[in-house]
N, C-alpha and C positions, 0 to 999 in steps of 0.2 A: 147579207154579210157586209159588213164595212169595211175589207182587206182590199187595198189597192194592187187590182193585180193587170195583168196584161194578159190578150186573148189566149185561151186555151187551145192549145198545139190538137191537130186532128189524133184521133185513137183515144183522147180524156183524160190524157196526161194531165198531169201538173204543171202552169204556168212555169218558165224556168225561173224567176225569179219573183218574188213580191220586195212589194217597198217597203213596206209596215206590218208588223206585231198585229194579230186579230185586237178588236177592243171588245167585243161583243158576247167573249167568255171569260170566265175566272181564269189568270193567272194563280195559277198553285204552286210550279215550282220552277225553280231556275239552276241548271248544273252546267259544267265544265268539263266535259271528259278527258282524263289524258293517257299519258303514254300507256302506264299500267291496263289498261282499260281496251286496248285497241289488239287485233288481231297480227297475224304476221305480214296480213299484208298491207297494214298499219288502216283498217277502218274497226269501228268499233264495233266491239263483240254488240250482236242482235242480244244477245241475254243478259246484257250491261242495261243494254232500252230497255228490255222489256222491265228488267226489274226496279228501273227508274219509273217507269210505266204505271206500275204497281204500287208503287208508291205516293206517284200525284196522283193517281185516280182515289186512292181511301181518302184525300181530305176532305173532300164534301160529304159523301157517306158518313167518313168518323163526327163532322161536326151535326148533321144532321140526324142520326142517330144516337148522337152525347154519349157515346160509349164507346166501349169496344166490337170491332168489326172486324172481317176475315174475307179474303178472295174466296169465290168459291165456283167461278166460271172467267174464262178470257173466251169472250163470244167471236171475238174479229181481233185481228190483229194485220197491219198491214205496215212493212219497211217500205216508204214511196222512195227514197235516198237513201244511199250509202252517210252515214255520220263520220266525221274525221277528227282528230285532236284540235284541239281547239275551238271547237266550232260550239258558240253560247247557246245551251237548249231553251226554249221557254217552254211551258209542258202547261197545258189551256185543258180542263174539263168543262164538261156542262151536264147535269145530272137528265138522263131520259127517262126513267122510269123509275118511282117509288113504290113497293109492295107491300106487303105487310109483315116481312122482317129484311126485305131486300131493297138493294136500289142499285141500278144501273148508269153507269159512267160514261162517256165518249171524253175519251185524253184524246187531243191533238198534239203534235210537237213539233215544231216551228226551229231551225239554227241559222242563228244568225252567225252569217261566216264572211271572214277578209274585211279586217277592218280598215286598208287601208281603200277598199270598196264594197261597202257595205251593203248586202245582200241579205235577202229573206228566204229560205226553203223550207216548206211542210216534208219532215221526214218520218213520219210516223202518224199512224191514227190507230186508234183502237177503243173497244168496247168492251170493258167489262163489268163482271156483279158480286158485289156485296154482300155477307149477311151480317145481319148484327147479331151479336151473341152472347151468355148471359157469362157470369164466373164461371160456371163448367164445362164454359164450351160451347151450349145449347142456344139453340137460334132463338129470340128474344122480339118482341114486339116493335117497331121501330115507331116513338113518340107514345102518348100518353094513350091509354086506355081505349 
């Protein structure tokens, strides 16, 4: 990994801060969460992420697949951080596994928070899978013949 980070805290925590954005996977998406979005005790709702989640994980699949594609497992899903308003997500896949009408995701999500001191936090990771599917529905071959 190329993430400039600082030694990882004993129990395997996550660094408290990194310096920089991964370069090493696909940025796919970029969001802002706000108020609408946030819980009462002002962090954001887990199923605001997830289905942000859900979202940048289809874009490899969908372009690798040249079609239409559908969740049809979240294998891991893990909140490492609380997310707050404001705080810029960058949402990083990298494809693990292609099948023969599936493919499986690894989203990272990264918030960069305080700009007037600007910090890096991994608050999310997850795994999920794919399938491609045809007009009806029906899981479909992924790529040519």
């Amino acid at each position: 990994m190329n993430e400039k980070t600082t030694a990882r805290p004993q129990g395997g925590a996550e660094p408290p801060g990194l310096t920089a954005l991964p370069n090493d996977r696909e940025l796919v998406m970029r969001v802002m969460p706000m108020p609408a979005d946030a819980n009462p005790n002002g962090d954001i709702f887990g199923g605001w992420i997830m289905a942000q989640v859900d979202l940048a994980g289809a874009v490899l699949p969908m372009r690798l697949a040249r079609g239409r594609i559908a969740t049809v497992a979240v294998n891991q899903f893990i909140f490492k951080q609380p997310v707050s308003i404001g705080d810029l997500l960058s949402f990083y896949a990298v494809i693990e596994r292609v099948g023969r009408t599936s493919v499986t995701v690894r989203v990272e999500v990264y918030a960069e928070r305080d700009p007037a001191n600007p910090h890096v936090v991994k608050v999310t990771e997850a795994n999920l899978t794919y399938v491609a599917i045809d007009a009806q529905g029906q899981p479909r071959q992924i790529g040519p013949g």
